[in-house]
FIKOLZA-1660 file (N, C-alpha, C; in steps of 0.1 Angstrom, whole numbers, plus 5000, padded with zeros to 4 digits):
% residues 218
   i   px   py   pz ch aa at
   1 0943 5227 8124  A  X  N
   1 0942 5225 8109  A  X CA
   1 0952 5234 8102  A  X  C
   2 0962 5226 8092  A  X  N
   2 0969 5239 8088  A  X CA
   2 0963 5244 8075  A  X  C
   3 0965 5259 8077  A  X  N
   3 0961 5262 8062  A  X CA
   3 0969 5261 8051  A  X  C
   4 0958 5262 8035  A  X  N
   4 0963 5261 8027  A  X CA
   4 0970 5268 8017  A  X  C
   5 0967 5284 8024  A  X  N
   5 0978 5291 8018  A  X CA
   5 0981 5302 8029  A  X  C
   6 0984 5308 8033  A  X  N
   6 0994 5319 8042  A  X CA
   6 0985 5328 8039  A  X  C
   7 0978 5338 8047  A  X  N
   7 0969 5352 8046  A  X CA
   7 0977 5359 8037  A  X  C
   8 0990 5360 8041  A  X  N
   8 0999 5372 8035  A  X CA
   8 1006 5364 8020  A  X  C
   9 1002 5358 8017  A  X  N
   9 1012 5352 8006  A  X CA
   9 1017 5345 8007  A  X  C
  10 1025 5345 8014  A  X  N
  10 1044 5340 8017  A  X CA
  10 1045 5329 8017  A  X  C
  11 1053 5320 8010  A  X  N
  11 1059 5305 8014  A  X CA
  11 1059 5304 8024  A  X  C
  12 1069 5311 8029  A  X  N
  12 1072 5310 8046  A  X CA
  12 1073 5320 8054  A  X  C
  13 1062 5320 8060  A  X  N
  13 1063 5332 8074  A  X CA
  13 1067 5334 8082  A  X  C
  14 1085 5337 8086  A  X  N
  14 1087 5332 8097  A  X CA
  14 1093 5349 8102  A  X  C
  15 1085 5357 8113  A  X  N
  15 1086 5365 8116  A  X CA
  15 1085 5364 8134  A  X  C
  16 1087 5380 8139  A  X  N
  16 1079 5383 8152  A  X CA
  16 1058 5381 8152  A  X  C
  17 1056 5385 8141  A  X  N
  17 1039 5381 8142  A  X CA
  17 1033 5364 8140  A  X  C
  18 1045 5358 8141  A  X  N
  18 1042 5340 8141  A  X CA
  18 1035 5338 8156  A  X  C
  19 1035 5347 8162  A  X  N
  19 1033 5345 8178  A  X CA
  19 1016 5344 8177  A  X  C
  20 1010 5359 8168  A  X  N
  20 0996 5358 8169  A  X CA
  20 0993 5356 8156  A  X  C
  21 0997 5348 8148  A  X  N
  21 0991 5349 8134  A  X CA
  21 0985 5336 8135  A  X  C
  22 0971 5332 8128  A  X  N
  22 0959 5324 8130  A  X CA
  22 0967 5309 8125  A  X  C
  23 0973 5308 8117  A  X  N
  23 0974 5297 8106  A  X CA
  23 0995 5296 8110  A  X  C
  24 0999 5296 8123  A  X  N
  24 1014 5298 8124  A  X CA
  24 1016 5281 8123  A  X  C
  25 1009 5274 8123  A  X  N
  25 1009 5258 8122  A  X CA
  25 1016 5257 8107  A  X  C
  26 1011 5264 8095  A  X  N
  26 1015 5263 8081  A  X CA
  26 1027 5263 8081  A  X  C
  27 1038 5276 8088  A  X  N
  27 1051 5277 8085  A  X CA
  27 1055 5264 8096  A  X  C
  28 1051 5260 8104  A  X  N
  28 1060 5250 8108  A  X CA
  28 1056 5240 8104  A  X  C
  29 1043 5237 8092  A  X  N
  29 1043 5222 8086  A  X CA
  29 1054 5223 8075  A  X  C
  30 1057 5236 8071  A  X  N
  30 1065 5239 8056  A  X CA
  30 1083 5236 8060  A  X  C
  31 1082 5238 8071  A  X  N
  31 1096 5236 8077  A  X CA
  31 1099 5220 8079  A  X  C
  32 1085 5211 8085  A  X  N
  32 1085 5198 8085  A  X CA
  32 1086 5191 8076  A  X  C
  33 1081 5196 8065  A  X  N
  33 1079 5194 8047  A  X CA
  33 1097 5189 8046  A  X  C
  34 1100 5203 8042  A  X  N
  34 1115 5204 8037  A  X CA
  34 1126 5196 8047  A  X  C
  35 1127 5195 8059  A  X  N
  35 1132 5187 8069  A  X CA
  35 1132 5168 8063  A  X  C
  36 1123 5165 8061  A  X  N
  36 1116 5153 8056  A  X CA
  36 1125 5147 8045  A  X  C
  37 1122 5159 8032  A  X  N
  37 1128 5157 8020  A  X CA
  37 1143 5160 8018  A  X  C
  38 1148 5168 8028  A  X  N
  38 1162 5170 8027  A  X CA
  38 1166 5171 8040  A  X  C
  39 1168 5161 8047  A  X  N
  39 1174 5166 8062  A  X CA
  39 1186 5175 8063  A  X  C
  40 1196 5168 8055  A  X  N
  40 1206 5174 8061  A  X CA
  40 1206 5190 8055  A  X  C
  41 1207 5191 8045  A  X  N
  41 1202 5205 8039  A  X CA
  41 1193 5214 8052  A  X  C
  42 1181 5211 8056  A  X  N
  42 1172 5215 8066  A  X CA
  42 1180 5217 8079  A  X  C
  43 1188 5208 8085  A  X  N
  43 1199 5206 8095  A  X CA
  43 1203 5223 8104  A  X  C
  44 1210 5225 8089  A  X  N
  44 1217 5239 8090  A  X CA
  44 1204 5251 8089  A  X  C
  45 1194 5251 8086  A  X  N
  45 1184 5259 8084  A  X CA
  45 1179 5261 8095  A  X  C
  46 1172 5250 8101  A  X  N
  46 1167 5249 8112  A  X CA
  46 1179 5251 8124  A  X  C
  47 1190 5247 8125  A  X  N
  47 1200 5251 8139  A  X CA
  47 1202 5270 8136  A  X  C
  48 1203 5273 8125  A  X  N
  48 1196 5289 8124  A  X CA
  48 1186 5294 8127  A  X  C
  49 1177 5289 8124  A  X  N
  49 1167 5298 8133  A  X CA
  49 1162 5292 8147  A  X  C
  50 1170 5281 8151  A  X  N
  50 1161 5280 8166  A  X CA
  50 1172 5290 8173  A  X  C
  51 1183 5297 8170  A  X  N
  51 1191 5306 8177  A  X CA
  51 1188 5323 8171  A  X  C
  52 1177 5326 8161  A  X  N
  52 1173 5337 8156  A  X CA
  52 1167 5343 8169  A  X  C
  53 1173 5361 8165  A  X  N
  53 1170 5369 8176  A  X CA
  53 1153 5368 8181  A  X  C
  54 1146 5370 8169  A  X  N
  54 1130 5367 8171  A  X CA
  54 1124 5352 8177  A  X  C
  55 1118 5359 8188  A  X  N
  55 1113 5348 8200  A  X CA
  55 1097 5341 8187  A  X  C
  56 1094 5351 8184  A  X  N
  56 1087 5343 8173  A  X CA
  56 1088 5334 8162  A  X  C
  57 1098 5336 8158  A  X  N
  57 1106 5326 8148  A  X CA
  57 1108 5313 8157  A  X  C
  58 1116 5316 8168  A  X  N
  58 1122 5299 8175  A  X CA
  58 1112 5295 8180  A  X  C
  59 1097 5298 8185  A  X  N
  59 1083 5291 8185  A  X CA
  59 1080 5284 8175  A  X  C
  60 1082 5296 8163  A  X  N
  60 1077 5283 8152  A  X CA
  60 1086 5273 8150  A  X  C
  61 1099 5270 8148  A  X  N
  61 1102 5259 8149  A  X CA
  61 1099 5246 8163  A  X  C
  62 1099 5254 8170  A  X  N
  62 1101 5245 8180  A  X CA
  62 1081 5238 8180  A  X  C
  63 1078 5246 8175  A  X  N
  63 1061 5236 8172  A  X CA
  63 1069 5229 8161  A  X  C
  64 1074 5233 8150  A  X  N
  64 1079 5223 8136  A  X CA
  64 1084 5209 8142  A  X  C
  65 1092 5212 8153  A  X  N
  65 1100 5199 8158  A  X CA
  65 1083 5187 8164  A  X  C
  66 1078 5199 8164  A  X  N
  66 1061 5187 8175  A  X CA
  66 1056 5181 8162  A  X  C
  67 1057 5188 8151  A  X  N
  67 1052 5179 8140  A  X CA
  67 1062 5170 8135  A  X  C
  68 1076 5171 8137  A  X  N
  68 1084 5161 8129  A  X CA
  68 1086 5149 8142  A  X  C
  69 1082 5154 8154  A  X  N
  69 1081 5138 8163  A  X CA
  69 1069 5130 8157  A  X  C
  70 1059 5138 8156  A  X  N
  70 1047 5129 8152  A  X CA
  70 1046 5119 8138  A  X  C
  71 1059 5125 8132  A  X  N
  71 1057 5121 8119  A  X CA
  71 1070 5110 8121  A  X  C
  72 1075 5106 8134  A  X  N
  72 1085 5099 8139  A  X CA
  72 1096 5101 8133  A  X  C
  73 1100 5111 8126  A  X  N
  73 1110 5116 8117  A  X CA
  73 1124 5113 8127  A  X  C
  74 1123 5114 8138  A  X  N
  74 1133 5119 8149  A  X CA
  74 1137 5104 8156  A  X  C
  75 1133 5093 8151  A  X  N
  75 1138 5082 8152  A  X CA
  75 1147 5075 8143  A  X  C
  76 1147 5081 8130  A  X  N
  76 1156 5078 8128  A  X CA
  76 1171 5091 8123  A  X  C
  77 1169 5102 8130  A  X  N
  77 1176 5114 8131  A  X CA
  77 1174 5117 8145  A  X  C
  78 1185 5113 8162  A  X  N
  78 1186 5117 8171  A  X CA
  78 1186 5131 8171  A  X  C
  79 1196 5143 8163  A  X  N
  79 1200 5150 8161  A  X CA
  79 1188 5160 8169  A  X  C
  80 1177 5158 8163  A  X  N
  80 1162 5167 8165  A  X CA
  80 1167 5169 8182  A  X  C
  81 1165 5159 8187  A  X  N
  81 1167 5156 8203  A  X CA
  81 1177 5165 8203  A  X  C
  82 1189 5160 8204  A  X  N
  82 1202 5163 8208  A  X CA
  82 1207 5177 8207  A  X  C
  83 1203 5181 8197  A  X  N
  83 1210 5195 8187  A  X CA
  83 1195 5208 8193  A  X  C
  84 1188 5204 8183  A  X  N
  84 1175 5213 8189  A  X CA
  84 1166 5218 8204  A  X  C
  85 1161 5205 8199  A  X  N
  85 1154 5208 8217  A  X CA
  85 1167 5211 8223  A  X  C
  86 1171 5206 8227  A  X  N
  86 1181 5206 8240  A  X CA
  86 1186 5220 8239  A  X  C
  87 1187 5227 8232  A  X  N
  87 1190 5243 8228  A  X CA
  87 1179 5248 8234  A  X  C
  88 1167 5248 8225  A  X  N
  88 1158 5255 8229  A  X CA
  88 1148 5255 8239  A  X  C
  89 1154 5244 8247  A  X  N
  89 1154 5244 8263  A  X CA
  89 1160 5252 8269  A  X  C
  90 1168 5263 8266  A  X  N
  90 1175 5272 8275  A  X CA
  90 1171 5286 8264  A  X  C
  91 1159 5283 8257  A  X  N
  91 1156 5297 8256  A  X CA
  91 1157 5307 8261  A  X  C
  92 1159 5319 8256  A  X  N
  92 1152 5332 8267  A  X CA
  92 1137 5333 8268  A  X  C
  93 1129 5331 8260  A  X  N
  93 1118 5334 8255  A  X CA
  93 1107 5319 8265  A  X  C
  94 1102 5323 8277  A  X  N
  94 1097 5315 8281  A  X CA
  94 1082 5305 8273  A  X  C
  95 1076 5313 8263  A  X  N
  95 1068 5306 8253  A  X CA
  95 1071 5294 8248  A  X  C
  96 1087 5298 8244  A  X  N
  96 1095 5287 8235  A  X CA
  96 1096 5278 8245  A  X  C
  97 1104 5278 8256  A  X  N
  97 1104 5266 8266  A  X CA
  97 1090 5254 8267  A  X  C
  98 1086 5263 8269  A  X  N
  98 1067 5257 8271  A  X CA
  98 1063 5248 8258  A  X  C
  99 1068 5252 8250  A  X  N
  99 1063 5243 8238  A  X CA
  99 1076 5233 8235  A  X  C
 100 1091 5234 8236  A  X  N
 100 1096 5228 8242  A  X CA
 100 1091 5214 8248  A  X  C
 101 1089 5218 8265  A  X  N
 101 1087 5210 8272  A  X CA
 101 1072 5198 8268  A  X  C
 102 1061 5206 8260  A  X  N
 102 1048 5204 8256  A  X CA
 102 1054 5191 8245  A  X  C
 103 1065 5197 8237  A  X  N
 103 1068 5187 8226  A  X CA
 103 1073 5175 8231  A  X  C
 104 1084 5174 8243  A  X  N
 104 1090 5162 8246  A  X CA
 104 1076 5157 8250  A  X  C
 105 1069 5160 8262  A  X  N
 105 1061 5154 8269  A  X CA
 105 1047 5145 8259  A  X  C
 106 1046 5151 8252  A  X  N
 106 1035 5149 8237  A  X CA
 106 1043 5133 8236  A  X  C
 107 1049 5133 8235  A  X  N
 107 1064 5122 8222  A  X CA
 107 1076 5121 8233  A  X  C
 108 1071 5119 8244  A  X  N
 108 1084 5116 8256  A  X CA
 108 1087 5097 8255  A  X  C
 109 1075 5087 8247  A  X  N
 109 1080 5075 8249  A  X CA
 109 1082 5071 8242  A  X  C
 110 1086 5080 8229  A  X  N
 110 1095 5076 8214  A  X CA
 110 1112 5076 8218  A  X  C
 111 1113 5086 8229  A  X  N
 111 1128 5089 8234  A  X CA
 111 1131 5093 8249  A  X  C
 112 1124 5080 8254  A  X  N
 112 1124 5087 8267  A  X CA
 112 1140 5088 8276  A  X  C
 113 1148 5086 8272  A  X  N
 113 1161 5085 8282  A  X CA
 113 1163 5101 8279  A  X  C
 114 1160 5104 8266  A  X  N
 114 1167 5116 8260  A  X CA
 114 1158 5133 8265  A  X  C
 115 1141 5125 8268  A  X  N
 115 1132 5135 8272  A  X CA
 115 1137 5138 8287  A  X  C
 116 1140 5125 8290  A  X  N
 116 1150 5131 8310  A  X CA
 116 1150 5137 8314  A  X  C
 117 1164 5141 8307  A  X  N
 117 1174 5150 8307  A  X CA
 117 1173 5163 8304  A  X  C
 118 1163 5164 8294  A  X  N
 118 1160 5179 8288  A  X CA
 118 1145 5184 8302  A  X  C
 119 1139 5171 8303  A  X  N
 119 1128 5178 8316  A  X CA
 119 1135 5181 8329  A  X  C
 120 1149 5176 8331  A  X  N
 120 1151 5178 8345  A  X CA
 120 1158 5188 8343  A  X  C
 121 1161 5194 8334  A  X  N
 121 1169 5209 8332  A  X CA
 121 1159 5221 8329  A  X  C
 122 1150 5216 8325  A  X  N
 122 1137 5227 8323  A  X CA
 122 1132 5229 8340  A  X  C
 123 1128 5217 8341  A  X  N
 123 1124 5220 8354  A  X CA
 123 1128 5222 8367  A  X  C
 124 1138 5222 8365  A  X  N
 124 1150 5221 8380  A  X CA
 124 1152 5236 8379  A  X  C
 125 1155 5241 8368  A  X  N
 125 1163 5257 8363  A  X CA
 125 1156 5268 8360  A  X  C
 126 1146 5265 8354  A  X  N
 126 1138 5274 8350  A  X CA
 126 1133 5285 8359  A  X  C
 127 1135 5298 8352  A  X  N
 127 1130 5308 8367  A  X CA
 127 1117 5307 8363  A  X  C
 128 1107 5309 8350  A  X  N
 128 1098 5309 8349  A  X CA
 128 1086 5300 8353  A  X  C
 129 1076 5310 8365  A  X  N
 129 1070 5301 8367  A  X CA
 129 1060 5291 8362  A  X  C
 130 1056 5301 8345  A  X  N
 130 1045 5294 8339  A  X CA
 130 1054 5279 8332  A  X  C
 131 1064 5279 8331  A  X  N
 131 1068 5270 8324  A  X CA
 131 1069 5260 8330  A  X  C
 132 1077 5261 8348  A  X  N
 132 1071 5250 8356  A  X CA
 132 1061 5242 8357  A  X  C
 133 1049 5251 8353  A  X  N
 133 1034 5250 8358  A  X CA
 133 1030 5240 8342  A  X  C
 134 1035 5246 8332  A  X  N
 134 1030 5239 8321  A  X CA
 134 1038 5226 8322  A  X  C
 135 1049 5220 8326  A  X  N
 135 1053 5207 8325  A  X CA
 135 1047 5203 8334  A  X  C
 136 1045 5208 8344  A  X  N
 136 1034 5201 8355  A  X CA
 136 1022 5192 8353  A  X  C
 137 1016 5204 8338  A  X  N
 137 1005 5199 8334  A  X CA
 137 1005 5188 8327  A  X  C
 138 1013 5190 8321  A  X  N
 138 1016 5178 8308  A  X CA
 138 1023 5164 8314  A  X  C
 139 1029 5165 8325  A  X  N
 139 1030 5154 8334  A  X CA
 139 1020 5144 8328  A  X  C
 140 1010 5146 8334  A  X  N
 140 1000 5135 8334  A  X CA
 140 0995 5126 8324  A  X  C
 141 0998 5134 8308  A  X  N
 141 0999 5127 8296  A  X CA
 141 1012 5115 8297  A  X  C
 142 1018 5117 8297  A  X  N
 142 1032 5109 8297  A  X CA
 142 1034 5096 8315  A  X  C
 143 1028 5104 8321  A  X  N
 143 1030 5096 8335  A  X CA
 143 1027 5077 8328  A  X  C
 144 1018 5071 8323  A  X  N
 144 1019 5059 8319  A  X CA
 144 1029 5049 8318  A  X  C
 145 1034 5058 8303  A  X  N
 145 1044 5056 8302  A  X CA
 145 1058 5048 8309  A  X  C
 146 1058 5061 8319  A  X  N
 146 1068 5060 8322  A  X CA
 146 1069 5063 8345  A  X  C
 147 1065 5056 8347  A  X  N
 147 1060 5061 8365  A  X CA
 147 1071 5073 8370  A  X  C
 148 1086 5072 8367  A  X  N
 148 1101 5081 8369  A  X CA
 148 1094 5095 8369  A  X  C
 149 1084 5098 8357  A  X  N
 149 1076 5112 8358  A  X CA
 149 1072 5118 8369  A  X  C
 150 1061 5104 8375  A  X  N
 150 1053 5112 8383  A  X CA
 150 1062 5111 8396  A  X  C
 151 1071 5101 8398  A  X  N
 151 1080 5102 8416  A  X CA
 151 1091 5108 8413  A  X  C
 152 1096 5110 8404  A  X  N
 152 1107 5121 8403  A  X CA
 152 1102 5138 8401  A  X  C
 153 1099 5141 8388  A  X  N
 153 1095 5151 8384  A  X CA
 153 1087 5158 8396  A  X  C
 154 1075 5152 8394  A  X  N
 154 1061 5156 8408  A  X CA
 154 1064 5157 8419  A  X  C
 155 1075 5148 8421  A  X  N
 155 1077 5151 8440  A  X CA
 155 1087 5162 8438  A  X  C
 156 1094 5167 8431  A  X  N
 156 1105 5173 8427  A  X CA
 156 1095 5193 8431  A  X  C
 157 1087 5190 8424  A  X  N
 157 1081 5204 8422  A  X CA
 157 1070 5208 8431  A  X  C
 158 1068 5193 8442  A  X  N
 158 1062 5201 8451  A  X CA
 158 1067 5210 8460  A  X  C
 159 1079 5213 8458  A  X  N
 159 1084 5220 8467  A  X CA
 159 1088 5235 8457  A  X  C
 160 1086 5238 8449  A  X  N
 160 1084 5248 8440  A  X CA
 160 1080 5259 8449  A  X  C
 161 1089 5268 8444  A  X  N
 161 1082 5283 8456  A  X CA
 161 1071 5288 8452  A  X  C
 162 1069 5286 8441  A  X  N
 162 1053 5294 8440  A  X CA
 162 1041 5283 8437  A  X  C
 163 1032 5289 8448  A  X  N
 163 1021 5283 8452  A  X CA
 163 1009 5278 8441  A  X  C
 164 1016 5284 8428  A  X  N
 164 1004 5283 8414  A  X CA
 164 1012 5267 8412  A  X  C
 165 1025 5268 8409  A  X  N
 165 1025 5261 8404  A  X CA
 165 1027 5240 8417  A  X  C
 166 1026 5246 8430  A  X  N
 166 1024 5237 8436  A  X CA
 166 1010 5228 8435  A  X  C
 167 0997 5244 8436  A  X  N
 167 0985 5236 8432  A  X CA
 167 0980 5231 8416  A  X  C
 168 0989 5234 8411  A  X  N
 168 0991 5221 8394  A  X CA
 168 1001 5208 8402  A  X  C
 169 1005 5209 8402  A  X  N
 169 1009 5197 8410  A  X CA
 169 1000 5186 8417  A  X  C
 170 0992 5196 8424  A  X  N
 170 0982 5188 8438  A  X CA
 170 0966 5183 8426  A  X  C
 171 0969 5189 8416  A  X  N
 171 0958 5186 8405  A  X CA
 171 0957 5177 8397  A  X  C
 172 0972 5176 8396  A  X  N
 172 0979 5168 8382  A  X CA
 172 0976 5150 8389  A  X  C
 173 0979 5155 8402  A  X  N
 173 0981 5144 8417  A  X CA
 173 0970 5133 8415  A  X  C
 174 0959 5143 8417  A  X  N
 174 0942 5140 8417  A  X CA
 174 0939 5126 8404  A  X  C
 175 0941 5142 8393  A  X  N
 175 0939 5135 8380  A  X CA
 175 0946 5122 8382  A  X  C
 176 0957 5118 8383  A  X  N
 176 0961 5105 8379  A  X CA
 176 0960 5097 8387  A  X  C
 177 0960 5098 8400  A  X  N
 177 0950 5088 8411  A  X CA
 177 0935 5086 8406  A  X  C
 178 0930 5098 8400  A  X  N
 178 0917 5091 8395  A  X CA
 178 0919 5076 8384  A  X  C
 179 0925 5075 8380  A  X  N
 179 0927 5065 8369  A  X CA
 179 0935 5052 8376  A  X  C
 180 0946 5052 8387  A  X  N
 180 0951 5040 8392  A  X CA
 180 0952 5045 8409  A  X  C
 181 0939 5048 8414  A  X  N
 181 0942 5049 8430  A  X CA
 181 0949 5038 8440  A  X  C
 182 0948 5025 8433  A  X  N
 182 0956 5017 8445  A  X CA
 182 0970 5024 8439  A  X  C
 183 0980 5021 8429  A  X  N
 183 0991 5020 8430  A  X CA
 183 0993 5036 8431  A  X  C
 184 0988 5046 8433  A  X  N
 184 0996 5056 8438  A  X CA
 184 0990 5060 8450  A  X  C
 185 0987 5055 8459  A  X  N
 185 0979 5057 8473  A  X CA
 185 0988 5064 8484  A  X  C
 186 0998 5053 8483  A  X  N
 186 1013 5056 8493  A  X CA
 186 1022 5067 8489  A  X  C
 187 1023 5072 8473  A  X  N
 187 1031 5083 8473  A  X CA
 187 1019 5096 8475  A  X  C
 188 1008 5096 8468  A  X  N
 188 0999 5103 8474  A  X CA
 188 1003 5111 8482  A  X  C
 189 1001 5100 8496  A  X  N
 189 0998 5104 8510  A  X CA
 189 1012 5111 8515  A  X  C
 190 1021 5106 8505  A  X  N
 190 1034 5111 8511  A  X CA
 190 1038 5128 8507  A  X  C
 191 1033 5119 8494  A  X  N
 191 1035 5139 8489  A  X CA
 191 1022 5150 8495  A  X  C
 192 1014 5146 8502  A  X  N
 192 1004 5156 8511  A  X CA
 192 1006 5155 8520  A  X  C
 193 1018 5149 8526  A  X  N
 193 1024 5151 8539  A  X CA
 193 1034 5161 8540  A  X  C
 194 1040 5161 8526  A  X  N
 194 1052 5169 8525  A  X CA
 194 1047 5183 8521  A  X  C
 195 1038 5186 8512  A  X  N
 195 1034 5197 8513  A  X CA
 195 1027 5200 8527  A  X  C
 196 1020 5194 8533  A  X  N
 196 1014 5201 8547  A  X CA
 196 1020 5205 8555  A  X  C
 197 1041 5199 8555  A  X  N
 197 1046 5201 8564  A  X CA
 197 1054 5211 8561  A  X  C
 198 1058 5216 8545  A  X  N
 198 1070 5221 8543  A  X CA
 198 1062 5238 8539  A  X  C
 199 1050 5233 8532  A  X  N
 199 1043 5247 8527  A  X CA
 199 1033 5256 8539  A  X  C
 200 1027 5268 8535  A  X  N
 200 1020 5270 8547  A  X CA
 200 1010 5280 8537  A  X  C
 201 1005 5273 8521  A  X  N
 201 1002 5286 8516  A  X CA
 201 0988 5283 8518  A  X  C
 202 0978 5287 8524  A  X  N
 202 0964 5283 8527  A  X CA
 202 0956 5272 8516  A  X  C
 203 0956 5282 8503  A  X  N
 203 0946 5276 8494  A  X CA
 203 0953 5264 8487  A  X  C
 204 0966 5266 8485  A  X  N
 204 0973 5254 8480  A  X CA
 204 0966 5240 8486  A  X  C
 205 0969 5243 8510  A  X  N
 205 0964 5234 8518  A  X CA
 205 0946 5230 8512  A  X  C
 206 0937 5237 8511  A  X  N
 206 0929 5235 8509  A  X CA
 206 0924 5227 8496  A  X  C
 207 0929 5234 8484  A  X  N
 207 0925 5225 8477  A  X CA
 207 0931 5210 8478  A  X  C
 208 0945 5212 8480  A  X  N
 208 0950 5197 8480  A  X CA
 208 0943 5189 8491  A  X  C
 209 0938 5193 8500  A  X  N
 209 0931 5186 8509  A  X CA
 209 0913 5178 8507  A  X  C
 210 0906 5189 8502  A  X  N
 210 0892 5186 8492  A  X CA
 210 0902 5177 8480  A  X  C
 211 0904 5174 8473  A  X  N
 211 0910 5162 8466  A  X CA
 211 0916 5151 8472  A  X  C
 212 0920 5150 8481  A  X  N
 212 0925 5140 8490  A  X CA
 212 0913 5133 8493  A  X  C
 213 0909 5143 8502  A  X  N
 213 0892 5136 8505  A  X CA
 213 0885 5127 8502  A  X  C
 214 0884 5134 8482  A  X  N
 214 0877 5126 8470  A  X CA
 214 0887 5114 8471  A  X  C
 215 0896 5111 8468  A  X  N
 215 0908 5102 8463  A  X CA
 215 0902 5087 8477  A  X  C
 216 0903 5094 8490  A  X  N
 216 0905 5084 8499  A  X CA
 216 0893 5074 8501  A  X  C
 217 0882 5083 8493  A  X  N
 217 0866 5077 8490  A  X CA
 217 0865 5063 8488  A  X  C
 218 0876 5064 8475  A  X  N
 218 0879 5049 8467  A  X CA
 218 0881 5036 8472  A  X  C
% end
């Protein structure tokens, strides 16, 4: 819910305390506001601060960009795609990535050739593991969509060196077999072949295995 006026005053809050301030949704509805009414003016505003030293600042836009997909603003201005995200995909600031990645995936089948490209660079590159782990999650919103998600992306990351973010993987697996177990039965089994053979991390084995279990019930 955004609020309706800023604790501190301010038109626009766009600081280092945007990270923990309650109501940081406001400055980036106020940035969607003005975007709307004057793109091109906004254009140059916004490609300034999604490269601003403060990792707090380029959070808040990069949530602004999750409100101007919803408001499908970005359909008829590629630019959002092309210019923004696609920057602030190579953040330093792993938060920013994450909301990033959260934003395409949210709004991946308004543009999906264009969300690709920006997912297979997040997640191919990325050293950060939570960021891996968060597109992992968000997989399974978008998998409908689009099936390329879950046999590219998913098989892609089970081979991820850290074991957190394989068992989001073996989870995300679950979840969406719960909803269409015949048609993913065969990759399934493949991708718990491939982890059984390539990984050796115990609990990863375990849990993915108690889910298997449930899955083969069906």
């Amino acid at each position: 819910m955004i609020a309706q006026e800023h604790p501190e005053g301010k038109a626009l809050k766009l600081d280092g305390s945007c990270r923990t301030c309650p109501v940081v949704n406001y400055c980036a509805a106020l940035l969607l506001k003005g975007y709307q009414k004057a793109p091109e003016e906004f254009r140059e505003t916004l490609s300034g601060l999604s490269t601003d030293k403060d990792p707090g600042v380029r959070l808040n836009v990069a949530r602004a960009f999750e409100c101007i997909f919803k408001k499908e603003t970005h359909e008829k201005d590629p630019w959002i795609f092309t210019k923004v995200l696609s920057e602030l995909s190579d953040d330093q600031c792993a938060e920013v990535r994450t909301t990033v990645a959260l934003a395409i995936a949210r709004n991946y089948k308004k543009a999906p050739e264009k969300a690709k490209r920006i997912f297979e660079k997040i997640y191919k590159k990325d050293k950060n593991l939570w960021v891996r782990r968060g597109i992992a999650r968000v997989i399974e919103s978008v998998y409908e969509e689009d099936p390329w998600v879950f046999t590219k992306v998913l098989s892609e990351l089970t081979d991820d060196p850290c074991a957190e973010v394989r068992t989001t993987v073996a989870h995300t697996i679950s979840d969406i077999c719960q909803r269409a177990p015949e048609k993913l039965r065969e990759t399934l089994s493949d991708l718990s072949r491939k982890i059984e053979i390539q990984r050796h991390d115990e609990i990863l084995k375990l849990e993915f295995y108690v889910q298997y279990q449930v899955l083969i019930q069906y």
